[in-house]
N, C-alpha and C positions, 0 to 999 in steps of 0.2 A: 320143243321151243321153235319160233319162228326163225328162219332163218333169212339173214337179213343180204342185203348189198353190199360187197364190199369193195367197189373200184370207189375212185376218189371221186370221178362224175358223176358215179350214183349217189355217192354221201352226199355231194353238194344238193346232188336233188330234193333226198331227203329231207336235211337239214330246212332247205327253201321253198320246196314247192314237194309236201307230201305227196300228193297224188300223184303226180308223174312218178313221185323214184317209187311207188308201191308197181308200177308199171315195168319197172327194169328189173331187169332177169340176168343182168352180165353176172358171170363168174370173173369177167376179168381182173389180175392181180395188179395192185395200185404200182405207180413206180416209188424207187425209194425215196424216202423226205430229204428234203435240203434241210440241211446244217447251217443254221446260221448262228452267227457267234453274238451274243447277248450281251450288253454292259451290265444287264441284272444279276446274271450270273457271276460274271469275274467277281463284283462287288459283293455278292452274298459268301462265298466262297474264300473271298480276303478275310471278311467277319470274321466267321467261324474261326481263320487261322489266329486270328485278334485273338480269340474269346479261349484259345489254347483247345479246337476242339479238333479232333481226331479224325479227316475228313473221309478217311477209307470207311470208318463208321453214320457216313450222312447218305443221304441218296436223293437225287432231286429230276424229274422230268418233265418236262412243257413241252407240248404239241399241238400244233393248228387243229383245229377242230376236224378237218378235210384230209388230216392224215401228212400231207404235202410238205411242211415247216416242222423240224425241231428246232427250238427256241435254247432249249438247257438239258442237258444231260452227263449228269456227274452218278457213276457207279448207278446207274439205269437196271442192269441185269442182275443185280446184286440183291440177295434176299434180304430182308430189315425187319421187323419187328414193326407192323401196320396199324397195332394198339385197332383203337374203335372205326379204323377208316373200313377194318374187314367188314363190318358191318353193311358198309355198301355192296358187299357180295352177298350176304344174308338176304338183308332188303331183294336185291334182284333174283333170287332165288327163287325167294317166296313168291315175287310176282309173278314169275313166269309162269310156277309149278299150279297158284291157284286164279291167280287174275287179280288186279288191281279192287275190282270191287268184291269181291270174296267176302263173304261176313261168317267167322266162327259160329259154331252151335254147337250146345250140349245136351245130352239128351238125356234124361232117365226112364230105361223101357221094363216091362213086364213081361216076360216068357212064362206063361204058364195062369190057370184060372185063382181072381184072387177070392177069397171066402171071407167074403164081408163082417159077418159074425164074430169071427174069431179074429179078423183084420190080419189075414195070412196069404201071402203070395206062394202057391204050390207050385214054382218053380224058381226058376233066376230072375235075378232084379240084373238090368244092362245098363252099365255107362257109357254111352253112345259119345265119344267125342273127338274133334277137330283139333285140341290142342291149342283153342282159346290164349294167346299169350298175356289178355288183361282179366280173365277171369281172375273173381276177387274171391276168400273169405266167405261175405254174404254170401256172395251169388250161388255160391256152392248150396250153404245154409240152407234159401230160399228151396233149391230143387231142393232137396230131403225134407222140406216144409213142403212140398206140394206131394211129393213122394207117401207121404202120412197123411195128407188129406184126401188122395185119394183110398183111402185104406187100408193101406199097408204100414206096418209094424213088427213083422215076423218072415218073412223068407227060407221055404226051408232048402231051395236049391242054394246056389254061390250067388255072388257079387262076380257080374263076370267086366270085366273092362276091356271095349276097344275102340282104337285108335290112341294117339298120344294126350296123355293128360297132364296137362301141369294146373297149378293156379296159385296164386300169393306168391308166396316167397319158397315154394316148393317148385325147382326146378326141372328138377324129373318125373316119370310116371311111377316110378317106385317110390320115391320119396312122398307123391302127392296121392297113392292111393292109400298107402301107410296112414295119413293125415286122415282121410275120406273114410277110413271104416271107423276112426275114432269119433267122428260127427256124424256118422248113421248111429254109432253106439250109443252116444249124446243127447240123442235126438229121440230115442227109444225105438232104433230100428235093429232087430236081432239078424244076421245074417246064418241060416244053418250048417252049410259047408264050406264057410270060406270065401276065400277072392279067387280068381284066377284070370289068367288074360286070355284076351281070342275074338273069332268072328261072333256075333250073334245079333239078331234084330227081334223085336217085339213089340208089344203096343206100348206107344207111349204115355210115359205118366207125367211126365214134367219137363220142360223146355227153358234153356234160352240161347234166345240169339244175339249175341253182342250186336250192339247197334251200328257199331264206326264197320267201315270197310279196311281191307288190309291196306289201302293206300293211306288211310288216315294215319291208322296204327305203325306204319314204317316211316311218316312223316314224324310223329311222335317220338320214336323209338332213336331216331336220326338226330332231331334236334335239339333232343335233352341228352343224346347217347344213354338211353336208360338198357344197363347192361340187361338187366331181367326183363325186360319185354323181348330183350335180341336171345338171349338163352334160350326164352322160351319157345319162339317162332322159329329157333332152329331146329330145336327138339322137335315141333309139328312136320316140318317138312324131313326130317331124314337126320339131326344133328349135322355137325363137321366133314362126316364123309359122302352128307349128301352135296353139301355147299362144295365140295373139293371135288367131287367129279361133275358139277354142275362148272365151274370157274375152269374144267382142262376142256369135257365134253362140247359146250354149246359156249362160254367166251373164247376157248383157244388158247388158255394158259399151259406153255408147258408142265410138265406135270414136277422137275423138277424145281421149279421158281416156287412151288407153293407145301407149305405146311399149317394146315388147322389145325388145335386144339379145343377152340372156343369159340364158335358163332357168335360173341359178343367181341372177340379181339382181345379179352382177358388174358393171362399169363404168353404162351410159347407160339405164336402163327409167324408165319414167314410169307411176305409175297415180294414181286421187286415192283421198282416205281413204274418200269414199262408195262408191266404187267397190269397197275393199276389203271395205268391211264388208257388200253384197251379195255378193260372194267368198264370204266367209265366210258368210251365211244360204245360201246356193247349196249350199255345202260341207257344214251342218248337216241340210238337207233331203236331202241323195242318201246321206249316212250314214245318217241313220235309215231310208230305201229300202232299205237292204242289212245292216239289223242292226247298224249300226257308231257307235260314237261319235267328237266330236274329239279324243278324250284317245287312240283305237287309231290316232291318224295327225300327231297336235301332243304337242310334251312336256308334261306339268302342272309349272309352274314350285314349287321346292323340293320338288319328287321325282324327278324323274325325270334321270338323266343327260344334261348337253351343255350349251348357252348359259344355259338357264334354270335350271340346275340349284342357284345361287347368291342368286336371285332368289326375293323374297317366302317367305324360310322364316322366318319368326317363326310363333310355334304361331296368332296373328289372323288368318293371310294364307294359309301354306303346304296346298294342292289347290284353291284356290281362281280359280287363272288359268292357265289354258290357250293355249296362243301359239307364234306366231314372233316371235324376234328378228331384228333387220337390221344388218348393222355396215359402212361404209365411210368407216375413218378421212380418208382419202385424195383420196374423191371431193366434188364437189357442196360441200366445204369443209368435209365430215364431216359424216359421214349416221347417222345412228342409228334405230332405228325397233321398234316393236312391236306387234303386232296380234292381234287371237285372242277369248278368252271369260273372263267374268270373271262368276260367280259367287256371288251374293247372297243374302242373306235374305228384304229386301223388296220387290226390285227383278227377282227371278228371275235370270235370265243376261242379261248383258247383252253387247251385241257392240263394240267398240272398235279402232279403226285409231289412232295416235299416228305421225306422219310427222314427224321431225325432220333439220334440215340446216343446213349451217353453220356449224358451234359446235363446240365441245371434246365426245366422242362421251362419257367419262365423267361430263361431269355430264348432258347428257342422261341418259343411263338412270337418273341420281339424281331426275332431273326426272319422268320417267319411273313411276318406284316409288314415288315419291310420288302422283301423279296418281292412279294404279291404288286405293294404299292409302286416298287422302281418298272416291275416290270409294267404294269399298266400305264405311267408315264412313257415308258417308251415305247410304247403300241399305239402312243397318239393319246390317252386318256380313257378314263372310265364310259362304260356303253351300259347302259342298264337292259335285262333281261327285257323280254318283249312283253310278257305279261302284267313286270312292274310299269314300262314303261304304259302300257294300258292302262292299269291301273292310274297314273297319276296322269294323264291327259280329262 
């Protein structure tokens, strides 16, 4: 992982003049942020006490983009239940581990001469894959369609598999090669010895390359919160214990702040609000590294398609917050959550984790967009991102 700047002179540089902060080399440790005391806070916090919710169970952080300003911090250290915002540590995983433009491939190889004749592969057939998180169905289909039209029909070595394979609605590589020998069976492809897993390379029979890059695919993944695309892409790069030593090793989370289960945010993860909102400057710093903004990998709430897409559209508010949302009605006694960039006048960007649990998840998010909107009134008013604002000159 690249390892970034972290004195506050050099984020500013970052943040405003890339090239110069690619140029600084300080190790120096930032001084601590001021504290200032927020009227969006007291007032969000009164709410909750209105609404009979249980405030040792909420968690709420704001911080100046520069490190310098905390804004709010209520039970900051405090582990919470981060529902789909984990997924912004997925996301940054993935990027880091293969690059932004990354395109999955699957491959199906031949070890061994095949005997036309007879339409028999005299040795192992190889599924060569990346872990594809939108492989579909077809697509699978299609390769064991090209697999038999090069001539093969019989195998008398295995079916060997490597790298992580999932596809559809099969999560795991057990589950999805279990699927896979029933659609070579299907397909009238006889395997002789079985499956097994491991290295091996061969000539290729059949190919594909998903077309979107991983930035597409974590923009997707982000803005619909499509749990099976984040399952799957965690599964490729390492599951849960990759993403959990990836958020202590290379963001800096203590290792006791965090508990994964699920690269999607699904059932039991723990992280705390401070903890996310370094997530998030981590996530800010390695996008500018790579030419990239939060808005090419988080939705901009009331524009863009998916969770956010209902959120903060009044013409005060709307390109102004950039985010994930988190929803588990279900768990933790309903988890609601949102996290991400928000967008000011005079307060520049400001970075915010809001961890909620326990309570009815609809008026959270009302608690929510309000917090968001009080605070950006008192920062002077909404600033729209640079790219929107590009966009609309």
């Amino acid at each position: 992982m690249r390892k970034y700047v972290t004195s506050t002179t050099a984020f500013i540089l970052l943040v405003f003049w890339p090239t110069m902060a690619q140029e600084v080399a300080t190790q120096v440790q930032p001084p601590a942020p001021e504290r200032v005391l927020s009227a969006f806070e007291t007032d969000y916090l009164s709410q909750l006490r209105r609404y009979g919710r249980d405030l040792d169970a909420q968690g709420l952080y704001v911080e100046s983009l520069d490190g310098s300003v905390v804004l709010a911090d209520h039970h900051s250290r405090g582990s919470f239940n981060p529902a789909s915002v984990i997924k912004i540590a997925t996301s940054f995983a993935a990027l880091d581990k293969l690059g932004p433009e990354y395109h999955f491939e699957t491959t199906f190889e031949a070890v061994g001469e095949i005997k036309r004749s007879t339409r028999t592969l005299e040795g192992d057939l190889v599924l060569s894959s990346t872990g594809d998180p939108k492989l579909t169905t077809i697509q699978v289909n299609r390769l064991i369609q090209q697999v038999v039209r090069a001539g093969v029909t019989k195998v008398t070595g295995s079916l060997i598999v490597t790298g992580p394979f999932t596809y559809a609605g099969f999560l795991s590589t057990d589950a999805a090669i279990k699927k896979l020998e029933a659609l070579l069976k299907k397909q009238g492809v006889r395997i002789g010895k079985g499956t097994k897993r491991g290295p091996a390379t061969g000539v290729v029979l059949a190919t594909y390359l998903n077309p979107e890059s991983l930035r597409e695919i974590i923009f997707e993944q982000n803005a619909h919160s499509d749990n099976r695309i984040a399952e799957r892409l965690g599964d490729a790069i390492g599951g849960p214990k990759a993403v959990t030593r990836f958020l202590i090793k290379d963001v800096g989370i203590p290792e006791r702040e965090i508990s994964l289960q699920r690269t999607s945010g699904l059932d039991q993860n723990r992280i705390t609000p401070q903890g996310t909102v370094k997530l998030l400057r981590h996530l800010v710093l390695w996008l500018n590294f790579n030419n990239l903004l939060p808005q090419d990998v988080l939705p901009v709430a009331g524009v863009d398609g998916g969770t956010l897409r209902a959120r903060f559209t009044a013409i005060d508010y709307r390109g102004s917050v950039i985010g994930k949302t988190g929803t588990l009605p279900a768990t933790d006694g309903g988890v609601s959550t949102l996290a991400g960039f928000v967008f000011t006048r005079d307060r520049g960007v400001l970075l915010f984790a809001i961890f909620n649990t326990h309570g009815n998840v609809t008026t959270f998010r009302r608690l929510q967009d309000s917090l968001i909107k009080d605070m950006i009134e008192e920062s002077g008013g909404a600033e729209l991102s640079a790219s929107l604002r590009k966009a609309s000159n």
